[in-house]
Biotite code that builds the C-alpha atoms (Angstrom):
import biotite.structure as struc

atoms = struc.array([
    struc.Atom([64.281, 105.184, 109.996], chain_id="A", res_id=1, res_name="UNK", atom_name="CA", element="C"),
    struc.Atom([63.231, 107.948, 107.481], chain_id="A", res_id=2, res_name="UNK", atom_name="CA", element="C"),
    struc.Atom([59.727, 109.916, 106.713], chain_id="A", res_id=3, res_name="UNK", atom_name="CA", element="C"),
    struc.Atom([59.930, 107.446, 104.255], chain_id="A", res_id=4, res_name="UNK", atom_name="CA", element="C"),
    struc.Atom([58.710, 105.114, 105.839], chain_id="A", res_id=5, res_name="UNK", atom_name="CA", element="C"),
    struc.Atom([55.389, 106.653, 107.194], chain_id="A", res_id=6, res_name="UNK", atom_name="CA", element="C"),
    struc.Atom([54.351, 107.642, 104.013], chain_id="A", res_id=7, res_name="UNK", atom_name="CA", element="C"),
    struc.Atom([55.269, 104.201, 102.209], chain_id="A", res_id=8, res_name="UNK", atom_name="CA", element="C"),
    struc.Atom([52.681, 103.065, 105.009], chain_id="A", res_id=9, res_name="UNK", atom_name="CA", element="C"),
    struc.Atom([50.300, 105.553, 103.653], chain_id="A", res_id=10, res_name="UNK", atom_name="CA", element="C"),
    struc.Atom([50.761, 104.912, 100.219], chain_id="A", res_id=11, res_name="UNK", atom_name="CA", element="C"),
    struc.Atom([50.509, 100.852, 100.771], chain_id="A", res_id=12, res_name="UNK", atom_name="CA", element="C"),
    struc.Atom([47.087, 101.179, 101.566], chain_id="A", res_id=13, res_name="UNK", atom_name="CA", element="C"),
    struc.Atom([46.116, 104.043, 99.434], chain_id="A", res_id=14, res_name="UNK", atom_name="CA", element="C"),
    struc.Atom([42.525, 103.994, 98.247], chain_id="A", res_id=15, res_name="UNK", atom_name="CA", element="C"),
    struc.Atom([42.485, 106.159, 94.934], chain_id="A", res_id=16, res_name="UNK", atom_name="CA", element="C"),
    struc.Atom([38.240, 105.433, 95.324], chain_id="A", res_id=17, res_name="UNK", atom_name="CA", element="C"),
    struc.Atom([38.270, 107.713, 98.419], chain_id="A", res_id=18, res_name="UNK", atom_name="CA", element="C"),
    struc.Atom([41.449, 109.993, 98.389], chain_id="A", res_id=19, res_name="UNK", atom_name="CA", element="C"),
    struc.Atom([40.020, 112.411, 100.617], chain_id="A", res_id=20, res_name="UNK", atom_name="CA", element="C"),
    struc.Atom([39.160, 109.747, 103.255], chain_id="A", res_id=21, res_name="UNK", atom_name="CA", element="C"),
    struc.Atom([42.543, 107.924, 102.877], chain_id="A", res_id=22, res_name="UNK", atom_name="CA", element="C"),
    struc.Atom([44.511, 111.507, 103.613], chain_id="A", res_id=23, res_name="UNK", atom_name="CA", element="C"),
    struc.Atom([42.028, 112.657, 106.565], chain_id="A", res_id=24, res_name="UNK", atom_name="CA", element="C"),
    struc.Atom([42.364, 109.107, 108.050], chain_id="A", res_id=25, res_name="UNK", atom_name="CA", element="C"),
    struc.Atom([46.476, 109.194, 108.029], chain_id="A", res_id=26, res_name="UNK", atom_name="CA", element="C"),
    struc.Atom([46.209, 112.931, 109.518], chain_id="A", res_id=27, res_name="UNK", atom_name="CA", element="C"),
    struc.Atom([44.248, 112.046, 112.028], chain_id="A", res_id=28, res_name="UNK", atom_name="CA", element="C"),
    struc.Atom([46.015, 109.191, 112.642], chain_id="A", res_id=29, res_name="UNK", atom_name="CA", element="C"),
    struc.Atom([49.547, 110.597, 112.537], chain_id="A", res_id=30, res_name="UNK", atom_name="CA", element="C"),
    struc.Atom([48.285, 113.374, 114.669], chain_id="A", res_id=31, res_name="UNK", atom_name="CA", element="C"),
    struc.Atom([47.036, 111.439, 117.376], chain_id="A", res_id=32, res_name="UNK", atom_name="CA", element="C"),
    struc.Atom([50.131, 109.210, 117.516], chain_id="A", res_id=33, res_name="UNK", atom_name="CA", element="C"),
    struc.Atom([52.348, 112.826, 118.207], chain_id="A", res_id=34, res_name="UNK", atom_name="CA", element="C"),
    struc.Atom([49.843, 113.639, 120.788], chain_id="A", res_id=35, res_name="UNK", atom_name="CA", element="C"),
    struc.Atom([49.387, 110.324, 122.549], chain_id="A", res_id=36, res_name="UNK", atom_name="CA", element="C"),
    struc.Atom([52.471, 108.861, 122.183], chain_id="A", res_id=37, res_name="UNK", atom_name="CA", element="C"),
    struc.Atom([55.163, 111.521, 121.644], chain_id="A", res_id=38, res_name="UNK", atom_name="CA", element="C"),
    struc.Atom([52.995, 114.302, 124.431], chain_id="A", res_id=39, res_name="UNK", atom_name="CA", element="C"),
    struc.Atom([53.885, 116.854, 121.417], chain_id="A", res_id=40, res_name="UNK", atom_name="CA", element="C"),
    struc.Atom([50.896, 119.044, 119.559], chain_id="A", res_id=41, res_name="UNK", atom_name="CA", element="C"),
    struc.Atom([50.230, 118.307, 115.864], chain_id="A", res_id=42, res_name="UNK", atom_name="CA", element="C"),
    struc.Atom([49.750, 122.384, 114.175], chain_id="A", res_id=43, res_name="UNK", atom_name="CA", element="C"),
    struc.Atom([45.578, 122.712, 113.603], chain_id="A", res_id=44, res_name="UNK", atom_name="CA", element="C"),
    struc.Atom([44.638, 119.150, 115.001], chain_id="A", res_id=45, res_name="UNK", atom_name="CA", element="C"),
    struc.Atom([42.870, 119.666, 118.604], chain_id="A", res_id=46, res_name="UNK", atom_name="CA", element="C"),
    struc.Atom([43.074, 116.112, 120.865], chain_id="A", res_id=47, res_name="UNK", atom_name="CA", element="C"),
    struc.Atom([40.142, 114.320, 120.848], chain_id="A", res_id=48, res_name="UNK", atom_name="CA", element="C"),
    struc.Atom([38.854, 114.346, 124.921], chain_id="A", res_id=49, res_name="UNK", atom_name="CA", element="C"),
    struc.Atom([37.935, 110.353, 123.821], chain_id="A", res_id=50, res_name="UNK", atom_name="CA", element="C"),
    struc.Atom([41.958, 109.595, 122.952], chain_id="A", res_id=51, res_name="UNK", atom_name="CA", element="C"),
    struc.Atom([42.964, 108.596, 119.991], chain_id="A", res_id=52, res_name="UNK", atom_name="CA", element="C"),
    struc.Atom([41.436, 105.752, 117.592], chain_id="A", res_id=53, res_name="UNK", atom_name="CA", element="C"),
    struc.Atom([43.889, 103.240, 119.011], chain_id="A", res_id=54, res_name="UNK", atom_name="CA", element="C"),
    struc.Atom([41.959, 100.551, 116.623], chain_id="A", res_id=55, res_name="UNK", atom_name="CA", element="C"),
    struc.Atom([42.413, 102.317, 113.253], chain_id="A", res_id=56, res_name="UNK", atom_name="CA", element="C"),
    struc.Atom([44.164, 100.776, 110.718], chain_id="A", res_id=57, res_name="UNK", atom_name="CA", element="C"),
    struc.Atom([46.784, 103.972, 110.307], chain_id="A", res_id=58, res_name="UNK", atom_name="CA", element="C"),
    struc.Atom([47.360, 104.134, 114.139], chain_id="A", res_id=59, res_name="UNK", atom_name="CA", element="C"),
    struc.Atom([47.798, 100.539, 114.581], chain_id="A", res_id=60, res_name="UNK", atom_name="CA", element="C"),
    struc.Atom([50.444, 100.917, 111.461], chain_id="A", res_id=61, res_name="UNK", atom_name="CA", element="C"),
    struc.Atom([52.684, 103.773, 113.352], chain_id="A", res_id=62, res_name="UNK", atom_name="CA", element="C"),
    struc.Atom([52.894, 101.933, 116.275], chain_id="A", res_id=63, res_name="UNK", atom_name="CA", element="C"),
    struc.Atom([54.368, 99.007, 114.009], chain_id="A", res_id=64, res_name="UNK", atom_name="CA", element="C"),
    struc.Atom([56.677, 100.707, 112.386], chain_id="A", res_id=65, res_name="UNK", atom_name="CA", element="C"),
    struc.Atom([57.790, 102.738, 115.749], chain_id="A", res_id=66, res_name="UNK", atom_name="CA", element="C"),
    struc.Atom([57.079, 106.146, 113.752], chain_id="A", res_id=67, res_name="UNK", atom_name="CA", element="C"),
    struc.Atom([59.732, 109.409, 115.310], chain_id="A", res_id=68, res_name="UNK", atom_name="CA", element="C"),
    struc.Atom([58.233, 112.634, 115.626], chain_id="A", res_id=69, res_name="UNK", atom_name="CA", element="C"),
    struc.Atom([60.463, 114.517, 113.224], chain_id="A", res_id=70, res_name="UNK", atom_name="CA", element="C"),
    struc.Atom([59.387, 111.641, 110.470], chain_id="A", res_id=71, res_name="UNK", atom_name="CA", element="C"),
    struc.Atom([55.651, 112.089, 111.288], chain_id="A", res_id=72, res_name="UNK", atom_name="CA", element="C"),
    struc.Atom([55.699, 115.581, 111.285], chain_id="A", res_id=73, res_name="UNK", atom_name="CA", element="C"),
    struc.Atom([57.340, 115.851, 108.187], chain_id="A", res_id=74, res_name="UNK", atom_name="CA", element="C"),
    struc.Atom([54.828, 113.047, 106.357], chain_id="A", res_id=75, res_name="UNK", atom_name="CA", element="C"),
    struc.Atom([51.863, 115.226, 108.364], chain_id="A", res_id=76, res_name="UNK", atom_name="CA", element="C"),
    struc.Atom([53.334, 118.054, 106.234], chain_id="A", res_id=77, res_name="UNK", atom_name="CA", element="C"),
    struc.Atom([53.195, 116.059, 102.704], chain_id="A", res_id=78, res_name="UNK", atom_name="CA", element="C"),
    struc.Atom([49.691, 114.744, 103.419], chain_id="A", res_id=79, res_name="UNK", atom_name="CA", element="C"),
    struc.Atom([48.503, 118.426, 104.406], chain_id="A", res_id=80, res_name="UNK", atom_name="CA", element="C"),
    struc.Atom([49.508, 119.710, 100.825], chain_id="A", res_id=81, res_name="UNK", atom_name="CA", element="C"),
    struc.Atom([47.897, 116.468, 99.149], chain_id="A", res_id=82, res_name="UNK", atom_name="CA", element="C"),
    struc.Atom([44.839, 117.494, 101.037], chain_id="A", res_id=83, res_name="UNK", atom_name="CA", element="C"),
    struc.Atom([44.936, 121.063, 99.635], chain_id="A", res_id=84, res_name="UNK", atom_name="CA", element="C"),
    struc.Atom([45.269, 119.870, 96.690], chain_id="A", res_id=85, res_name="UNK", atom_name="CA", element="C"),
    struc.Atom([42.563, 117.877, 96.797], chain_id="A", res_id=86, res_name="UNK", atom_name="CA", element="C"),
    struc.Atom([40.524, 120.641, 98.048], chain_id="A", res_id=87, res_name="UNK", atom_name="CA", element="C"),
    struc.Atom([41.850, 122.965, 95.081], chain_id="A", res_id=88, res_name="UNK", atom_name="CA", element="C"),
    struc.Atom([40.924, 119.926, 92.412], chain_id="A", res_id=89, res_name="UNK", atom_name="CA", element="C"),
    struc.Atom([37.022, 119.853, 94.444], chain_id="A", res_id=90, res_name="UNK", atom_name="CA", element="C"),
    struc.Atom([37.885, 116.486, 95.261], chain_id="A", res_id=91, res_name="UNK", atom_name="CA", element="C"),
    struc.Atom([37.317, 117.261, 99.094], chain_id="A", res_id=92, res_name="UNK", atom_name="CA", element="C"),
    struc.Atom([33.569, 116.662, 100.879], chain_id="A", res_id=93, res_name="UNK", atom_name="CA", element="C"),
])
């Protein structure tokens, strides 16, 4: 199994209405999945002392597809610089 297939996960449900809420969701998501289920730290994400959104569409989708660490990480990475990018383009709030 590749990065690939995280971010084909992503992308399936990608909602070009709300870009900045599709890419925050799938962060959050991926790095609660590397906390919770892989015990590893996700760079500038803090746990949330609730858990993770177990319910969420993205984190429900991870645990489907049996995500690796070295594949999240490396989708984490892609979204972060799509999320810059929105930032840069002022399509952030």
């Amino acid at each position: 199994m590749t990065s690939n297939t995280v971010l084909y996960a992503a992308r399936v449900c990608h909602d070009p209405g709300d870009e900045f809420g599709w890419v925050q969701g799938w962060r959050s998501a991926i790095a609660d999945y590397l906390t919770h289920e892989w015990g590893e730290s996700a760079p500038g994400f803090r746990p949330s002392p609730m858990g993770p959104h177990e319910e969420a569409y993205e984190y429900e989708e991870l645990r489907g597809i049996l995500a690796e660490p070295e594949e999240l990480r490396y989708a984490l990475r892609i979204l972060d610089r799509y999320r810059e990018w929105l930032c840069v383009a002022g399509r952030d709030y």
